[in-house]
C-alpha positions in Angstrom: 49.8 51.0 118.9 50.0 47.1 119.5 54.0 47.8 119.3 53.9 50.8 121.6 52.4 47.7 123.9 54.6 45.8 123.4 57.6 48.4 124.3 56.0 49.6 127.2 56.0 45.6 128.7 59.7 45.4 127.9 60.3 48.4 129.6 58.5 46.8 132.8 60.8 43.9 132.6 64.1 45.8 132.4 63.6 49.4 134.1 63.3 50.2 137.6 61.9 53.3 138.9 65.7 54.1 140.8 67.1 53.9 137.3 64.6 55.8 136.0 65.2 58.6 138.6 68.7 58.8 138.9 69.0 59.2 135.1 70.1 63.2 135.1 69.7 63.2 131.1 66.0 63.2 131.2 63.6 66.1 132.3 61.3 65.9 135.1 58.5 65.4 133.0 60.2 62.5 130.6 60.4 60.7 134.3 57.1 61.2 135.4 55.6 60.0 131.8 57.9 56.6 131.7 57.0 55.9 135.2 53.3 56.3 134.1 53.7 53.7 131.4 55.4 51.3 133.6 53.0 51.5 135.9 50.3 48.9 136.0 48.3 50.4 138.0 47.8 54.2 136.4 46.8 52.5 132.9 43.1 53.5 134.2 44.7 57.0 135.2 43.5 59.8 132.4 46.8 61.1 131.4 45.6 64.2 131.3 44.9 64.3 135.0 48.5 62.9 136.0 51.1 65.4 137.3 53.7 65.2 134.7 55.1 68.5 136.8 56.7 69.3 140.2 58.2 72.3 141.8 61.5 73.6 141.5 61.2 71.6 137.9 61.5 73.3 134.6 58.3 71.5 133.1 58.4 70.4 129.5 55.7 69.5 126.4 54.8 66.2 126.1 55.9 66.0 123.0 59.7 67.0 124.1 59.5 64.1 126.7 59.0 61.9 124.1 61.6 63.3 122.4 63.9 62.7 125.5 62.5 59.0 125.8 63.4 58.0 122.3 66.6 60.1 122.5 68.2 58.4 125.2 66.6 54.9 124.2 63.8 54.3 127.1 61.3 54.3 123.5 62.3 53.2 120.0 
């Protein structure tokens, strides 16, 4: 978990949210949920309750944003 952490922080560093969004490899929900870790201010938010959705947006598990994330080397 303590390197997750410390992933997330480098992420901060070197990401910003127009790279993030103009990235056309990643799904709408792989945005949403690396925005949400970047984002000091949602570590309070309950995942759970965060829109990892939109309209007009093919929505997609979790678990196959991650899979996005660590494909295209936002997560190691």
């Amino acid at each position: 978990m303590e390197e997750l952490f410390s992933q997330i922080e480098e992420l901060r560093t070197k990401l910003s949210v127009r790279c993030v969004m103009e990235d056309k490899r990643l799904s709408w929900t792989a945005k949403c949920l690396i925005l949400y870790l970047m984002d000091e201010d949602l570590k309070e938010t309950d995942l759970n309750t965060f829109r990892l959705d939109a309209p007009g947006h093919d929505p997609v598990s979790i678990r196959q944003a991650i899979q996005e994330l660590l494909k295209y080397g936002y997560l190691s």
